[in-house]
C-alpha positions as a Markdown table, in Angstrom:
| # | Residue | x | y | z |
|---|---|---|---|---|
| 1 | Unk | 22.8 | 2.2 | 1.6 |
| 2 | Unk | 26.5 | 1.7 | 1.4 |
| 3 | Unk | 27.9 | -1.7 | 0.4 |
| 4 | Unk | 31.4 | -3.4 | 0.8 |
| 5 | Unk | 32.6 | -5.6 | -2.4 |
| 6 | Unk | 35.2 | -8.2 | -1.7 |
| 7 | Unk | 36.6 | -10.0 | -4.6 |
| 8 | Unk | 38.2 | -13.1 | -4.6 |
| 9 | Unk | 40.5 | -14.9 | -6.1 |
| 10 | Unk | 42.0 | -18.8 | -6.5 |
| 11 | Unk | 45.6 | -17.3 | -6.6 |
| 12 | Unk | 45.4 | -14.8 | -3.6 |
| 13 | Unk | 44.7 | -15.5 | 0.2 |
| 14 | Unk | 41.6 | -14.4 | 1.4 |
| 15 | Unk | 43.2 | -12.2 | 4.0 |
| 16 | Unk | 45.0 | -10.4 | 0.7 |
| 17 | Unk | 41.8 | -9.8 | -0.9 |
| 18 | Unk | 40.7 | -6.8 | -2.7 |
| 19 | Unk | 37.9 | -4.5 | -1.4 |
| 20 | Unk | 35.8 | -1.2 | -2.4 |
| 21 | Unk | 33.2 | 0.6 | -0.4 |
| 22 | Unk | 30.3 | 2.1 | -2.4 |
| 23 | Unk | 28.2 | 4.2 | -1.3 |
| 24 | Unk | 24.4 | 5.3 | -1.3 |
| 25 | Unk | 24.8 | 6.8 | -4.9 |
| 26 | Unk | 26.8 | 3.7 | -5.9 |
| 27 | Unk | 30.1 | 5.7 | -6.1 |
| 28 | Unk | 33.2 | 4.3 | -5.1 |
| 29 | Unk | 34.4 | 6.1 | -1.8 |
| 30 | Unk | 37.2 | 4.0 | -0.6 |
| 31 | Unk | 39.4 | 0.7 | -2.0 |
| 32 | Unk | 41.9 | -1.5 | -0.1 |
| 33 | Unk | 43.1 | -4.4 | 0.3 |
| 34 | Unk | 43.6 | -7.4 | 3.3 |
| 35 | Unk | 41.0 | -7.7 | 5.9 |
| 36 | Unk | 42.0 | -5.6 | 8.3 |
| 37 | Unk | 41.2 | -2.3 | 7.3 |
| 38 | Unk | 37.7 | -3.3 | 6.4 |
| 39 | Unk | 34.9 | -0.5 | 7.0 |
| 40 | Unk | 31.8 | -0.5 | 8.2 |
| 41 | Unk | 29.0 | -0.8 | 5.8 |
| 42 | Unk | 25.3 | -2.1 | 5.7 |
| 43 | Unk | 25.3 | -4.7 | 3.2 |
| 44 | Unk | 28.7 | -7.1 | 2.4 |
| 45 | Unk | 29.2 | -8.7 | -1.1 |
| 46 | Unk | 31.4 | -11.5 | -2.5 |
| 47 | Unk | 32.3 | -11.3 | -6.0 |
| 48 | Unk | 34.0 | -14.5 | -6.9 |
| 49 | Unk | 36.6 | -14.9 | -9.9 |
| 50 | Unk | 35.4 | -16.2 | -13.2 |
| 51 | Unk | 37.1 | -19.9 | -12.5 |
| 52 | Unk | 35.8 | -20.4 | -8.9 |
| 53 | Unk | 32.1 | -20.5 | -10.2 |
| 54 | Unk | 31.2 | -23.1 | -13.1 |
| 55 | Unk | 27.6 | -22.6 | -14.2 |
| 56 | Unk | 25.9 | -25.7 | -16.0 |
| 57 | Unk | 22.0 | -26.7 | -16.9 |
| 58 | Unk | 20.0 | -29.3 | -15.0 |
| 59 | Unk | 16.8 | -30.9 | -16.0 |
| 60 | Unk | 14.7 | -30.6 | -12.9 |
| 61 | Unk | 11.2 | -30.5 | -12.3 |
| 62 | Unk | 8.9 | -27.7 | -11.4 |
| 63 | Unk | 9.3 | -27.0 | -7.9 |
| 64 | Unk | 9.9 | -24.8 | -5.2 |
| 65 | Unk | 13.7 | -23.2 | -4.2 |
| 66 | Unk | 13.0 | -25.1 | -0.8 |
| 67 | Unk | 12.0 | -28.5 | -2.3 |
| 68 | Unk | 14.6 | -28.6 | -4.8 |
| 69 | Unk | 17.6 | -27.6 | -2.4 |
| 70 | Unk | 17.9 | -31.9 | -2.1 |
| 71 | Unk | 18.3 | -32.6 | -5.5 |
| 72 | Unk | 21.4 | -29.8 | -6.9 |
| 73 | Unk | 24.2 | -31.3 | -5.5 |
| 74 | Unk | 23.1 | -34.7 | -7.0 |
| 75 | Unk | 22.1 | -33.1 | -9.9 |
| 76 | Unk | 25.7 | -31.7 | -11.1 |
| 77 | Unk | 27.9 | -34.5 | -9.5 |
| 78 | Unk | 27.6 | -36.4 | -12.6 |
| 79 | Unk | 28.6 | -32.6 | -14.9 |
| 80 | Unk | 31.4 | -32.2 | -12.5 |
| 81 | Unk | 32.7 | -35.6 | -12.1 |
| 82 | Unk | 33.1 | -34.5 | -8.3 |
| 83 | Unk | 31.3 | -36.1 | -5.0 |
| 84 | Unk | 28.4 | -34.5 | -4.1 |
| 85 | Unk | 29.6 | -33.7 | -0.5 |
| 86 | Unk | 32.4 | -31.8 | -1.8 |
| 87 | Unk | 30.4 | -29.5 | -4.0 |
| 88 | Unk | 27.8 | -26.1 | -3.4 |
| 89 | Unk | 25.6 | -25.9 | -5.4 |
| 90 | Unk | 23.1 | -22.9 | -5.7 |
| 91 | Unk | 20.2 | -22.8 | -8.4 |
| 92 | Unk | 20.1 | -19.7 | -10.3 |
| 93 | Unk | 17.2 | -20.0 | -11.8 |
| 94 | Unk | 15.1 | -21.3 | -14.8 |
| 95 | Unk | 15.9 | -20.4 | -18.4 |
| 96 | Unk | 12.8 | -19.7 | -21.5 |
| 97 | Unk | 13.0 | -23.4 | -22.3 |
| 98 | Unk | 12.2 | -24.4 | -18.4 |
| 99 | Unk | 15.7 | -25.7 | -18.0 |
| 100 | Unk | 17.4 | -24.9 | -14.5 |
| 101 | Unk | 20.8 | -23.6 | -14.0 |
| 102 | Unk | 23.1 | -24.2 | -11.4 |
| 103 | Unk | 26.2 | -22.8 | -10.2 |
| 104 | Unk | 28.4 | -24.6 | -8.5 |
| 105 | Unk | 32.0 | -24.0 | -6.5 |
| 106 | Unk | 34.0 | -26.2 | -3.6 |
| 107 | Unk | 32.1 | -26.2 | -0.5 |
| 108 | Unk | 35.3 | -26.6 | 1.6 |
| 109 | Unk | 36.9 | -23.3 | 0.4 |
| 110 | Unk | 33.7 | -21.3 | 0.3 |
| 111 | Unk | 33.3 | -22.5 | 3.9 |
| 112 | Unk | 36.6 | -21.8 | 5.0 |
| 113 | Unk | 36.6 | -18.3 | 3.3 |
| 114 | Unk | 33.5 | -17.3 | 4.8 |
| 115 | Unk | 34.8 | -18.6 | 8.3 |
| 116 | Unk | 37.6 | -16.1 | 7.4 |
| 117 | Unk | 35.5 | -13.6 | 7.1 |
| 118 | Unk | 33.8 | -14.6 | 9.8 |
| 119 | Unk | 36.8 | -13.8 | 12.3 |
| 120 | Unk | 36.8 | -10.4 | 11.1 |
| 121 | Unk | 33.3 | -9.5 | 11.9 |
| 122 | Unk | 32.3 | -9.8 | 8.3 |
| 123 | Unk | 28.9 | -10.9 | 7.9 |
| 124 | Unk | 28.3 | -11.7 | 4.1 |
| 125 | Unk | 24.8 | -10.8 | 2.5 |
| 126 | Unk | 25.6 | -12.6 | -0.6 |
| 127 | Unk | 27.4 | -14.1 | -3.2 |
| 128 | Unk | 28.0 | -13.9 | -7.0 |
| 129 | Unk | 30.7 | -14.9 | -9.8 |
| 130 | Unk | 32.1 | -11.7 | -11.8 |
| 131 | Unk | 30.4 | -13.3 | -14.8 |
| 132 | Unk | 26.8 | -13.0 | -13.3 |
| 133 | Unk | 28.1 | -9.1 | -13.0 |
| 134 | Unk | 29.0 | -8.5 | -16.8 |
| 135 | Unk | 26.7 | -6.1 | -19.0 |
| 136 | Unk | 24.2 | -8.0 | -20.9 |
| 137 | Unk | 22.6 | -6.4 | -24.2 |
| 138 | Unk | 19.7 | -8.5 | -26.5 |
| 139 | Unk | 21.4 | -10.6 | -28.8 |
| 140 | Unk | 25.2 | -10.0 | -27.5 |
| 141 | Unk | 27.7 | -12.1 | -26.1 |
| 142 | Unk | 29.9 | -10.0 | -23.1 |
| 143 | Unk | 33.4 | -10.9 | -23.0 |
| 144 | Unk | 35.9 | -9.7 | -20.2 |
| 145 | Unk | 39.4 | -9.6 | -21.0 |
| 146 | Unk | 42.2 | -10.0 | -18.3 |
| 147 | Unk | 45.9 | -10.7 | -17.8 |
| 148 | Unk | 45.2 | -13.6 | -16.1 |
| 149 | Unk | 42.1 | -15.1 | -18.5 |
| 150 | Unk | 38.9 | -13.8 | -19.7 |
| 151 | Unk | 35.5 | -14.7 | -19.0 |
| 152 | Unk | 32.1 | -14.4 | -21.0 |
| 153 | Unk | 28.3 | -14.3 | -20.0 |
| 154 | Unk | 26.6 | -15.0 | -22.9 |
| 155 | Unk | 23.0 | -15.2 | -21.0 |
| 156 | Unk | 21.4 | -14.1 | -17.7 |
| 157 | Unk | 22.6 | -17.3 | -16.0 |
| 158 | Unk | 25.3 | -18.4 | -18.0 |
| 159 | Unk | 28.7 | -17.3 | -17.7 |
| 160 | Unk | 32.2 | -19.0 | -18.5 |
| 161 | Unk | 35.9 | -18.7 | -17.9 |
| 162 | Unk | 37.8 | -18.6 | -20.7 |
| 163 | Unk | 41.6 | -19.4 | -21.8 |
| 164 | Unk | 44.1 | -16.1 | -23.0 |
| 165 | Unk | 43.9 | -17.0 | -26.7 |
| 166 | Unk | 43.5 | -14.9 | -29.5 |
| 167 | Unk | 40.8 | -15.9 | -29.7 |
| 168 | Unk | 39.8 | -17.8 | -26.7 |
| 169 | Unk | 39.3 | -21.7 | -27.5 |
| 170 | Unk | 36.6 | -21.6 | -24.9 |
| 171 | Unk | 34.8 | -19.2 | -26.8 |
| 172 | Unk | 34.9 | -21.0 | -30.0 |
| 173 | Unk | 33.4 | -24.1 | -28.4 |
| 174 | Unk | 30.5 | -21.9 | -26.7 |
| 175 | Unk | 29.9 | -20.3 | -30.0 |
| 176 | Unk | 29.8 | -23.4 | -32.0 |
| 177 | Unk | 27.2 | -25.1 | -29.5 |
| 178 | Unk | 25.1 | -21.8 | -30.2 |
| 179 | Unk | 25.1 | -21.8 | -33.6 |
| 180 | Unk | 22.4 | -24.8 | -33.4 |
| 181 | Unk | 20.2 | -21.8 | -31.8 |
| 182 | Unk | 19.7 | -18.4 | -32.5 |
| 183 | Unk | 24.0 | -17.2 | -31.9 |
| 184 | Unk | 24.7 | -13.8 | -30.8 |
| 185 | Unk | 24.6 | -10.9 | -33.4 |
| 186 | Unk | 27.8 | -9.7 | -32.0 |
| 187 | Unk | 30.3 | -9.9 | -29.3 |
| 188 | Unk | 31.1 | -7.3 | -26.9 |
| 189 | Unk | 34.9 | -7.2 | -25.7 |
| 190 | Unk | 35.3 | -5.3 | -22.1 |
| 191 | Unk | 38.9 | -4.4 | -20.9 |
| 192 | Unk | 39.8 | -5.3 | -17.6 |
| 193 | Unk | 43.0 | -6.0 | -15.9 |
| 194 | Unk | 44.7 | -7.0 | -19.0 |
| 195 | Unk | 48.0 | -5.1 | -20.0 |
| 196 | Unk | 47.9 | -5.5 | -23.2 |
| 197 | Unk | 44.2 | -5.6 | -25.3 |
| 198 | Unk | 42.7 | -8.5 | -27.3 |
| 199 | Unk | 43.2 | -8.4 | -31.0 |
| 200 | Unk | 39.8 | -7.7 | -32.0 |
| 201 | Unk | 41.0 | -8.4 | -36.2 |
| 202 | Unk | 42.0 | -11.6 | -35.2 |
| 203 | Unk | 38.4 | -12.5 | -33.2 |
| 204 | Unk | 36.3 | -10.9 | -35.8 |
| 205 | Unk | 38.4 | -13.2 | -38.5 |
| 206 | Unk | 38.5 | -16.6 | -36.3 |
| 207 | Unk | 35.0 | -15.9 | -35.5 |
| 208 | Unk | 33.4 | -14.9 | -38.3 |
| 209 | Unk | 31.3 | -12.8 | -35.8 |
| 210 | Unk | 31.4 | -9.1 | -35.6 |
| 211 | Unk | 33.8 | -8.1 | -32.3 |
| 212 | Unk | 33.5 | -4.7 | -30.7 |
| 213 | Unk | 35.3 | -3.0 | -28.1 |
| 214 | Unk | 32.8 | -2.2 | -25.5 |
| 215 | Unk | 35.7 | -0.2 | -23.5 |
| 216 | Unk | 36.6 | -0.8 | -19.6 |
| 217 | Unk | 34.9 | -2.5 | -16.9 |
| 218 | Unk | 35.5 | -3.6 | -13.5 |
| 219 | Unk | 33.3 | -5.6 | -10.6 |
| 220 | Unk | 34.0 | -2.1 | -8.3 |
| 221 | Unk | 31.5 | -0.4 | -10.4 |
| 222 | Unk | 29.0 | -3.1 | -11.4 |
| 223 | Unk | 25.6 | -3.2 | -10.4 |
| 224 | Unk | 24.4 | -6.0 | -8.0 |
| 225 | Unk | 21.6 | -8.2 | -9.3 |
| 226 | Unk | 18.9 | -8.3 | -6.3 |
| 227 | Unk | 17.7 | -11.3 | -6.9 |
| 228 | Unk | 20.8 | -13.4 | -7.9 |
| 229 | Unk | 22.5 | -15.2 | -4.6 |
| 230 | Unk | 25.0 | -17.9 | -3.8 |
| 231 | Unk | 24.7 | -18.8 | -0.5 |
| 232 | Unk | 21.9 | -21.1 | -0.7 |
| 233 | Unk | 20.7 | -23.9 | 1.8 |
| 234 | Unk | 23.5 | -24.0 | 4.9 |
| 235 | Unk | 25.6 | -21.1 | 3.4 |
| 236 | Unk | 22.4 | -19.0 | 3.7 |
| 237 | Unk | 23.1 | -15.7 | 6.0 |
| 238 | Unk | 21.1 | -16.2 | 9.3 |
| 239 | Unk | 22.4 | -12.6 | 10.7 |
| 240 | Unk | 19.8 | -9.9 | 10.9 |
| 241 | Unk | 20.2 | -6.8 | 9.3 |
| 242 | Unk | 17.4 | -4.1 | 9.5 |
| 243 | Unk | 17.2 | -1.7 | 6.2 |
| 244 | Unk | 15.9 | 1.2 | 8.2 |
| 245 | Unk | 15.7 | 3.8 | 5.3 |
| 246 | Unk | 14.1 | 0.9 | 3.7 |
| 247 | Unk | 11.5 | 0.6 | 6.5 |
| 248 | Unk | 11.1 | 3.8 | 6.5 |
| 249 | Unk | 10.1 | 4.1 | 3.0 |
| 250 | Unk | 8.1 | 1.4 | 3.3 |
| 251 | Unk | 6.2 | 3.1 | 5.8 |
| 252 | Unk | 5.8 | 6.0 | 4.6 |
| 253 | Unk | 4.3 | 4.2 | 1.4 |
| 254 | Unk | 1.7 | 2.3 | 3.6 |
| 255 | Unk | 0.6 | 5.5 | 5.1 |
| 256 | Unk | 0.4 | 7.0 | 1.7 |
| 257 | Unk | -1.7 | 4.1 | 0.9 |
| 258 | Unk | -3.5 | 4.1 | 3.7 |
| 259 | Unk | -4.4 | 7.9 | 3.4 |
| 260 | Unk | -5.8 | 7.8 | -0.5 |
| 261 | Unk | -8.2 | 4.2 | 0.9 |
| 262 | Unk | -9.6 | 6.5 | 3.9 |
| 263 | Unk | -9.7 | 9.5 | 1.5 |
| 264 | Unk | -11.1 | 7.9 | -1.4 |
| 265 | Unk | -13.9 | 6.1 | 1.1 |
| 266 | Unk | -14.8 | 9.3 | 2.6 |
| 267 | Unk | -15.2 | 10.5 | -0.8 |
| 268 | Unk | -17.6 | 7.6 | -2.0 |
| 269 | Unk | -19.0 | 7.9 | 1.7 |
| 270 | Unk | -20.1 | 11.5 | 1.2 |
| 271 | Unk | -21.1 | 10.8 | -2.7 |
| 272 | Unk | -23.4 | 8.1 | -1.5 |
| 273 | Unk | -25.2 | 10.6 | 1.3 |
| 274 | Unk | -25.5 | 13.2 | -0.7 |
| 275 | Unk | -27.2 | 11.1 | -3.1 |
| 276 | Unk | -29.3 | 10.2 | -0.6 |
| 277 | Unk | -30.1 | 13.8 | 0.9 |
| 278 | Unk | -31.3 | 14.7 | -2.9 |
| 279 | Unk | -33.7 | 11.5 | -2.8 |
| 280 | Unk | -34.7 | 12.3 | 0.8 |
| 281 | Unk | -35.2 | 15.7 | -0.5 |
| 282 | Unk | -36.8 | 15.2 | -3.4 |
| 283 | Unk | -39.4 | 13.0 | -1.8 |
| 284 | Unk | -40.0 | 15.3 | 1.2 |
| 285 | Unk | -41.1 | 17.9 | -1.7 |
| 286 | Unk | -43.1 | 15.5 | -3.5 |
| 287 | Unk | -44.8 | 15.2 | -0.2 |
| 288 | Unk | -45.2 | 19.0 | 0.4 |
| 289 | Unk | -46.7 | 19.3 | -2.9 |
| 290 | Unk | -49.2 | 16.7 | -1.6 |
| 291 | Unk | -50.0 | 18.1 | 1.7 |
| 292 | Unk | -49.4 | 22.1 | 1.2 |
| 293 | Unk | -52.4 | 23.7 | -0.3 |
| 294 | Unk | -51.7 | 24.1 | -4.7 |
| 295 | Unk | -50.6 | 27.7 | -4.5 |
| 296 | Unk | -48.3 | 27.3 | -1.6 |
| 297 | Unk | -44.9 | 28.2 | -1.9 |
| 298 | Unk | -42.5 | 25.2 | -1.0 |
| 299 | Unk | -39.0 | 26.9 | 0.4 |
| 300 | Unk | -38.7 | 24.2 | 3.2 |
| 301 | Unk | -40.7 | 20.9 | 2.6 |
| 302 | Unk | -40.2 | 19.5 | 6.2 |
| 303 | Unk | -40.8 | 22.6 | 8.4 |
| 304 | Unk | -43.6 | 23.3 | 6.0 |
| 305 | Unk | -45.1 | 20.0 | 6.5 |
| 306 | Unk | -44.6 | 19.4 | 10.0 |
| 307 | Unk | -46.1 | 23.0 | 10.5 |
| 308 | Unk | -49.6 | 21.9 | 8.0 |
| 309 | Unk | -49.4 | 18.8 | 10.6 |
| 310 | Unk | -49.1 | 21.1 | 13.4 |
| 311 | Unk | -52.1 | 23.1 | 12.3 |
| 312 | Unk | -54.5 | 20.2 | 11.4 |
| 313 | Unk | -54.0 | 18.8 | 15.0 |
| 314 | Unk | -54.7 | 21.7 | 16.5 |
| 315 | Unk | -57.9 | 22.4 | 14.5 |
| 316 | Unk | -59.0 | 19.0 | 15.5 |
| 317 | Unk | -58.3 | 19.3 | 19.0 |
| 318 | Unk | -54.9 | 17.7 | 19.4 |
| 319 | Unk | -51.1 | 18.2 | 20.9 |
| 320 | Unk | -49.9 | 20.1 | 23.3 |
| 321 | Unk | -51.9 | 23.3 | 23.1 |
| 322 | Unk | -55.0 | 21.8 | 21.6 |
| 323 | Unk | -58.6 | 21.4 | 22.8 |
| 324 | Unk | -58.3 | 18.4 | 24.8 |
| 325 | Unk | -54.9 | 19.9 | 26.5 |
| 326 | Unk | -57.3 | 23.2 | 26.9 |
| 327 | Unk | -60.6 | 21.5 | 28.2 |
| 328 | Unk | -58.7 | 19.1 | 30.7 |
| 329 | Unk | -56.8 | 22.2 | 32.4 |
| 330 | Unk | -60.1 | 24.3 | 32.5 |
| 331 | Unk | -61.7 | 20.9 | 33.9 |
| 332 | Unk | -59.3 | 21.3 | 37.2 |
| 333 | Unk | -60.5 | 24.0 | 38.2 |
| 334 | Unk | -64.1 | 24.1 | 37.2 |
| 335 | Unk | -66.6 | 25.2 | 39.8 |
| 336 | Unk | -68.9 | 21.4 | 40.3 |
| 337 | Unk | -71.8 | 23.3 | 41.1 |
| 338 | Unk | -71.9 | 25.7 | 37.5 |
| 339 | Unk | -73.6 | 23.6 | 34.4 |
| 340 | Unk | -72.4 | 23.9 | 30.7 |
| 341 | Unk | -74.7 | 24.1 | 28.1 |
| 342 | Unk | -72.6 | 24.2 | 25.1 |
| 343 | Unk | -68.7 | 24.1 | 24.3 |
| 344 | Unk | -66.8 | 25.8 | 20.7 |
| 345 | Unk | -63.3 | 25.9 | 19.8 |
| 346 | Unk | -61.8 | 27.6 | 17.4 |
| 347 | Unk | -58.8 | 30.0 | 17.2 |
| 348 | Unk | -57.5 | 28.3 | 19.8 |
| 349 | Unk | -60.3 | 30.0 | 22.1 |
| 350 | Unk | -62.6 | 27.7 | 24.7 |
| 351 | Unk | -65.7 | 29.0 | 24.3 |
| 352 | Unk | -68.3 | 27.6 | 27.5 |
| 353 | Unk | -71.8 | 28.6 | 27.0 |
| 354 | Unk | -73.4 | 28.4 | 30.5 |
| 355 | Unk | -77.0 | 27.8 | 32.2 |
| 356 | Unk | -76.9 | 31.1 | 33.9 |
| 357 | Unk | -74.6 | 34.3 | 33.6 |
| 358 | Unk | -71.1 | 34.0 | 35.5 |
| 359 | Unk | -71.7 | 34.9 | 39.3 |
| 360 | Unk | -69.7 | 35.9 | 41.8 |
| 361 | Unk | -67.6 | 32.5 | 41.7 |
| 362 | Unk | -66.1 | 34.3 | 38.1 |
| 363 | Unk | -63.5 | 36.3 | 40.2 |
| 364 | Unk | -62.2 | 33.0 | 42.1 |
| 365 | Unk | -62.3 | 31.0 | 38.7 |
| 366 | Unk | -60.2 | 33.4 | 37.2 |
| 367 | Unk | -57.7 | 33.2 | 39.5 |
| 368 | Unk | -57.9 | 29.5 | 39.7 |
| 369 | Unk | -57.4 | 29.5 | 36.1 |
| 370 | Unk | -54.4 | 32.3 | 35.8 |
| 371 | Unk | -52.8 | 29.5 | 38.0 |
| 372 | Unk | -52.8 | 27.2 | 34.9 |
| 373 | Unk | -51.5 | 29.6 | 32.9 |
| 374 | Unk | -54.9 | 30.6 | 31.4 |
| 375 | Unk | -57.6 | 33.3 | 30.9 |
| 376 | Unk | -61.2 | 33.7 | 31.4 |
| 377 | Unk | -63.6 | 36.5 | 29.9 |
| 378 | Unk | -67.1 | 36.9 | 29.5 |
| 379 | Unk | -68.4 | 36.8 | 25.8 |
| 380 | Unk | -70.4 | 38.8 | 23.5 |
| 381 | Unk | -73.0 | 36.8 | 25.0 |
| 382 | Unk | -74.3 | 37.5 | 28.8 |
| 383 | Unk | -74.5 | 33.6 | 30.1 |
| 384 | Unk | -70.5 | 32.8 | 27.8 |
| 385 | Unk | -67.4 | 32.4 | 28.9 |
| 386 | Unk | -63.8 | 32.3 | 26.4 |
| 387 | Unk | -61.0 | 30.5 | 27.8 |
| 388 | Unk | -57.8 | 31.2 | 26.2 |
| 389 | Unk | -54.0 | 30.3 | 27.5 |
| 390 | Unk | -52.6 | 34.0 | 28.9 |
| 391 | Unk | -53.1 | 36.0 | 32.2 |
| 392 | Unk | -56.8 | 36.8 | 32.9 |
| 393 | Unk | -58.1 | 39.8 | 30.9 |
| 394 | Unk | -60.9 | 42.8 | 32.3 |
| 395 | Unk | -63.6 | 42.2 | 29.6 |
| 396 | Unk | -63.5 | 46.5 | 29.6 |
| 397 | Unk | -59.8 | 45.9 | 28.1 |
| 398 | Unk | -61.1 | 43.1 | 25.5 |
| 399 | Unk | -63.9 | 45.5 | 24.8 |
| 400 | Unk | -62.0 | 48.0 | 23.8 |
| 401 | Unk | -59.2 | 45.8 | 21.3 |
């Protein structure tokens, strides 16, 4: 996402300021200066000299950004010795101890340069003092030396402007305050605009602190703190600007997301049922083993079950092709006038023992029965008839098998 950075100074008109655009990578691709060659670029950056910004503690209590917003301006008018009205005053955040910090600037010429910018169709995204921008290492104080002064940020919230002493006097001050706390093991020196470089001897023996040159540095190439701002309250940016590689990333996570929770669910889904096949499985079985006679082999325990089922019904006379299914379609077409003495079934086979051997009224029952999808032949016996489902049968031909 490329970015402009416009730095400005108390010395130099707004419409004289310097700019860089950086791009995706962070690289530098193009620098000016003035407002009217400004390019286009998704997000816009202030970066504010070293004495524009003054950053000082407040002891405030435990609340929200939102519900303190009241409370900064009256909260450094007594540090600053200014009115309220006349200052901004953004909160920074809070410190290891629980103390807030504050930076604060002139409302009027932050409003008028942002009006400024305004008039060129610059929208600013945010705000932040060069100090806020230095390198900070555990332990180290970062100076940055300039022709026209030097400033240090000697914590994540804390930075000062500095005199062009050799040593500053402002440092001296900020390094005798810290020495009632744990001081910095050493200072870092950074080489900005400055023409000529600090006398690092003369620090190290003014100090008494060890002074290293940490080599150049300029705000083109610093990173941008996310979550550092100073347009707080009124000065807040109201414009709209939508990130779409941003969306789109974050959309591509939520379907990744998304995907894993429907994959990982299917996977505890089919877990779960499989689990429940092999108890469904293993208690069809025990069931088999139950029903299906002790040398029976069990390959299938519910088609081998439903088929012992099958079976028993039919032995007793039940379902679909069973003896009361049998005797009920024989019944239709019985002849009224013909008596039974005696009815057997087995084998699936209707066996009607009569008072008297089959007449001439066979022929016609036969037919009558071929209509219901049965047979009728006369048994072994003279006065018998078997009744079986099939097309009638010559008793010569059942004879013979």
């Amino acid at each position: 996402m490329s970015e402009l950075r416009i730095f400005l100074r108390r010395d130099v008109p707004v419409a004289d300021c310097a700019w860089v655009l950086r791009d995706a990578n962070g690289a530098v691709s193009a620098s000016g200066g003035g407002l009217n060659d400004l390019p286009a670029a998704r997000r816009r950056h202030l970066v504010l000299a070293g004495d524009l910004v003054v950053t000082l503690p407040a002891a405030l209590p435990d609340l929200s950004q939102r519900r303190l917003a009241p409370l900064l301006a009256a909260a450094a008018e007594a540090d600053t010795l200014d009115e309220a009205e006349k200052l901004h005053v953004a909160w920074l955040g809070r410190d290891a101890a629980g103390l807030s910090w504050l930076a604060v600037l002139d409302r009027a010429w932050l409003t008028q340069t942002l009006a400024a910018l305004r008039e060129k169709s610059v929208e600013v995204d945010a705000a932040l003092p060069e100090t806020l921008l230095l390198p900070l290492a555990p332990d180290t104080w970062s100076v940055l030396w300039q022709e026209d002064g030097a400033v240090v940020r000697y914590a994540e919230l804390r930075g000062l402007a500095l005199d062009r002493n050799q040593p500053p006097a402002g440092l001296r001050m900020a390094l005798a305050l810290a020495l009632a706390q744990p001081g910095p093991a050493r200072i870092q020196v950074y080489r900005g605009n400055a023409l000529h470089p600090a006398d690092l001897p003369a620090w190290r023996a003014a100090l008494e602190i060890p002074c290293e040159d940490a080599g150049p540095w300029s705000w083109r190439e610093a990173a941008w703190p996310r979550a550092l701002n100073l347009l707080q309250g009124e000065l807040q940016p109201h414009h709209s600007r939508i990130d779409w590689p941003a969306q789109a990333r974050r959309l591509a996570w939520g379907l990744a997301l998304l995907a894993g929770i429907q994959f990982t669910g299917m996977s505890l889904d089919w877990l779960l049922l499989a689990r429940e096949r092999q108890t469904l499985q293993a208690g069809m079985r025990e069931l088999a083993e139950r029903a299906l006679p002790a040398h029976a082999a069990i390959v299938d325990p519910a088609w081998q079950v439903s088929e012992r089922l099958r079976a028993l019904r039919a032995a007793r006379g039940e379902g679909g092709g069973g003896f009361m299914a049998l005797l009920n379609r024989v019944g239709q077409v019985w002849p009224v006038d013909t008596k039974v003495n005696a009815i057997d079934y087995r084998d699936d086979r209707l066996t009607l023992t009569l008072d008297t051997p089959p007449g001439a009224w066979l022929d016609g029952f036969q037919s009558a029965l071929a209509g219901k999808g049965l047979r009728a032949i006369r048994g072994s016996e003279g006065n018998s008839l078997v009744i079986r489902a099939g097309q009638a049968e010559t008793e010569e031909n059942q004879h013979g098998r």
